[in-house]
C-alpha positions in Angstrom: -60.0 53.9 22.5 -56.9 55.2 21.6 -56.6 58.7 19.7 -55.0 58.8 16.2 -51.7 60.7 15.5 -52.2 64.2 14.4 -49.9 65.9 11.7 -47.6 67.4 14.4 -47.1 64.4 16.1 -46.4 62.6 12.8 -43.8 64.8 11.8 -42.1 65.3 15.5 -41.6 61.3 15.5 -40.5 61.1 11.8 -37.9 63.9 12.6 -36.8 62.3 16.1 -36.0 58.5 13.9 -34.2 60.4 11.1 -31.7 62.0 13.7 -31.4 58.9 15.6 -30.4 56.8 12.5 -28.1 60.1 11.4 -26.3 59.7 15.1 -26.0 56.1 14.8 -24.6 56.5 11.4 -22.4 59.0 12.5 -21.0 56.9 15.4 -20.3 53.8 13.1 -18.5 56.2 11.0 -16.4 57.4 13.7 -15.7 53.9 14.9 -14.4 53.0 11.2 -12.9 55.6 10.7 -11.3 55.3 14.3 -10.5 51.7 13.5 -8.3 52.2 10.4 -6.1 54.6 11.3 -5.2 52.4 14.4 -4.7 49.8 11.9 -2.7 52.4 9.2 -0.5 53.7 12.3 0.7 49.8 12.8 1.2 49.3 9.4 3.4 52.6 9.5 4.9 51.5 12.3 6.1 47.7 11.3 7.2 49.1 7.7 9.8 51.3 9.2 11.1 49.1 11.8 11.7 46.8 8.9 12.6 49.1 6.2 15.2 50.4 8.7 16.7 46.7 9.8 16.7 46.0 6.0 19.2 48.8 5.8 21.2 48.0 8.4 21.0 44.4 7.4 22.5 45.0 3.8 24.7 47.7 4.5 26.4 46.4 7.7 25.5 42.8 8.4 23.4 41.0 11.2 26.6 41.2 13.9 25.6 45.8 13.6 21.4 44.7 14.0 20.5 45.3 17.7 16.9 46.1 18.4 18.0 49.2 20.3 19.6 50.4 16.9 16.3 49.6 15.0 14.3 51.5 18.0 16.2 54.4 17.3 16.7 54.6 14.0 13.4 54.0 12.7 11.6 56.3 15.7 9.9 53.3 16.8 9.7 53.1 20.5 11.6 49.7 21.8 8.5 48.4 23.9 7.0 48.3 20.8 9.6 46.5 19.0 10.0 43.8 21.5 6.3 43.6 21.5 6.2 42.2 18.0 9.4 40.9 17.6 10.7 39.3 21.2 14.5 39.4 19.6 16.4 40.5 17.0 16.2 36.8 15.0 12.3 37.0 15.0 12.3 40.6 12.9 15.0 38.6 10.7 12.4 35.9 9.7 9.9 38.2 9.4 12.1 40.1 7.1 12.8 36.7 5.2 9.3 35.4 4.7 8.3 39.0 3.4 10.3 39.0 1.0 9.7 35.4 0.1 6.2 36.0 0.3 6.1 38.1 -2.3 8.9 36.3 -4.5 8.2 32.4 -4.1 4.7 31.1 -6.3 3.8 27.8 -7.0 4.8 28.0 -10.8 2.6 24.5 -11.7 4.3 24.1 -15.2 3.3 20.2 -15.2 6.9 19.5 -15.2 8.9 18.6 -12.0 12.1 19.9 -13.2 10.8 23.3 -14.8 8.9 24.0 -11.4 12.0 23.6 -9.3 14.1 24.9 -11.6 12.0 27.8 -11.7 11.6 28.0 -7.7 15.1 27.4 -7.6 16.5 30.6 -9.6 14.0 32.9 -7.0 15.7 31.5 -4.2 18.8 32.1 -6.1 18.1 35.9 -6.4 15.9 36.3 -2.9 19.6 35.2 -1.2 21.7 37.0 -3.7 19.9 40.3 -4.3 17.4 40.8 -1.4 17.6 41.1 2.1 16.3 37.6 2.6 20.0 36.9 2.0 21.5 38.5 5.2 18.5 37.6 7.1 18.7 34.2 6.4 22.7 34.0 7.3 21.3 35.9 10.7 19.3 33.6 11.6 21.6 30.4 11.3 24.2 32.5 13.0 22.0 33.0 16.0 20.6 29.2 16.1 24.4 28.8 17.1 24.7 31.7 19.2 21.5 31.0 21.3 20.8 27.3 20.7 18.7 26.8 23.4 16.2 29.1 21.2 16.7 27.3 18.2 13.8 25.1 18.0 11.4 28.0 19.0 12.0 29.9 15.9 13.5 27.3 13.3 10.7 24.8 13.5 8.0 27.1 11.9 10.3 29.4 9.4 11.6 25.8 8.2 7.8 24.5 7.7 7.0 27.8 5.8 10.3 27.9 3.6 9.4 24.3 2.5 5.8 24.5 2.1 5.7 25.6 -2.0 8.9 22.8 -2.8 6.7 20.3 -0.7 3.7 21.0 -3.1 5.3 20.4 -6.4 6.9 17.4 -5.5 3.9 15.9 -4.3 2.3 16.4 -7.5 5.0 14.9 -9.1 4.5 11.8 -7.5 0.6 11.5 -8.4 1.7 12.7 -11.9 3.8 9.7 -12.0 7.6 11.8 -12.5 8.8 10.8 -9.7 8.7 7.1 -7.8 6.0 6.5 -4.9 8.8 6.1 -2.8 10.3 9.2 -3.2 11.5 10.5 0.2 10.1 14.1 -0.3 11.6 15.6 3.2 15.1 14.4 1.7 14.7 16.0 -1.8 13.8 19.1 0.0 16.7 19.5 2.5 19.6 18.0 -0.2 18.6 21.2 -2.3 18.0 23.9 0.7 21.2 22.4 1.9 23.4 22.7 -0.9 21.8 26.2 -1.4 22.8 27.4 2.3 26.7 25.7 2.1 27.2 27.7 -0.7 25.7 31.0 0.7 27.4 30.5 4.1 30.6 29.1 2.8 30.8 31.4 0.2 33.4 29.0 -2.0 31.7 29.6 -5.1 28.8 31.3 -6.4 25.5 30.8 -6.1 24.4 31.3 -9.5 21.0 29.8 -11.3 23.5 27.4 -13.6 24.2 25.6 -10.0 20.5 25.7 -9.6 20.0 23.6 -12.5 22.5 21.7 -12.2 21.4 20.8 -8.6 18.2 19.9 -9.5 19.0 17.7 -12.4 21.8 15.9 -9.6 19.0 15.4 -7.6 15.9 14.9 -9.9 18.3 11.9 -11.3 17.9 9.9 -8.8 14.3 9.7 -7.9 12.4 10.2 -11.6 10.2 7.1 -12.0 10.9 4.7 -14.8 9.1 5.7 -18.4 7.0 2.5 -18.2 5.5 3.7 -14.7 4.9 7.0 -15.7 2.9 5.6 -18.1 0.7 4.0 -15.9 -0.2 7.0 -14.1 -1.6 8.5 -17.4 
């Protein structure tokens, strides 16, 4: 028949659990802790590899960015920055979409023309006044350098660029603005592509006026007739 605990006993195996559970708390908080400063010491790391492209980017153009430059200049080791960003055209669509990120919303007015007119004058200022501008000139610039990496990198920065201009005219067509046949695809590359003549030619300004005026053009002809729109109500 087995004995009962006396006191001593008792109060050595309450002791020994409390400093095992203090241990293992201790280790989890060593592990966390542990965990994010690996993740605050990337974090450091990618802002000033792209705070210090950014620089170089508006100061001096895409032709001065070279990832050695960057390496150098920002104290980020170059294995590092090739790790991340395999060439220079990768950290320049990183660069865009960050800054588009934060700058491009779905504005969902319930009106086809005020949302695109209202994505339109971002884009306007992300190309004018941000880095997104140079970046974005980079980028087409080495598509023709290098086209044989063209589709590697293009493809998905396209997809992404679209994806909020692709939303609101899709609603538009189940709201009834704009005809079931509208070729969405084709709305979407006649504005990008008058937006990127005018930044890359440079023969007049890109200006939210011509942003309006753009998408009115091109609004024009695909609205639905009033009678149609009507039935969608």
């Amino acid at each position: 028949m087995q004995r009962p605990l006396d006191n001593a006993n008792v109060i050595f195996i309450n002791w020994t659990l409390r400093s095992v559970a203090v241990m293992l708390q201790q280790s989890t908080n060593r592990l966390l802790v542990s965990g994010d400063l690996r993740l605050s010491r990337k974090t450091k790391t990618r802002q000033r590899a792209l705070s210090t492209a950014t620089r170089i980017l508006r100061r001096e153009g895409y032709a001065r960015l070279t990832m050695e430059r960057v390496a150098a200049e920002s104290g980020v080791a170059k294995t590092t920055l090739y790790r991340r960003w395999p060439t220079k055209a990768a950290l320049c669509m990183e660069l865009y979409l960050d800054v588009a990120s934060r700058e491009l919303r779905d504005p969902d007015t319930g009106d086809v023309a005020r949302d695109l007119k209202s994505i339109a004058h971002k884009v306007v200022r992300l190309q004018t006044r941000t880095v997104a501008g140079p970046a974005f000139i980079g980028l087409i610039a080495e598509a023709q350098i290098a086209p044989e990496t063209r589709p590697a990198f293009l493809a998905e920065f396209a997809e992404r660029r679209r994806e909020v201009t692709r939303r609101v005219l899709r609603r538009a067509v189940k709201r009834g603005e704009l005809r079931a046949n509208t070729d969405i695809d084709l709305v979407i590359d006649a504005l990008g592509g008058a937006f990127t003549f005018r930044l890359l030619q440079g023969h007049a300004p890109l200006t939210e006026k011509f942003a309006d005026s753009l998408v009115d053009l091109i609004l024009s002809g695909c609205r639905s007739r009033p009678d149609a729109r009507k039935e969608n109500v």
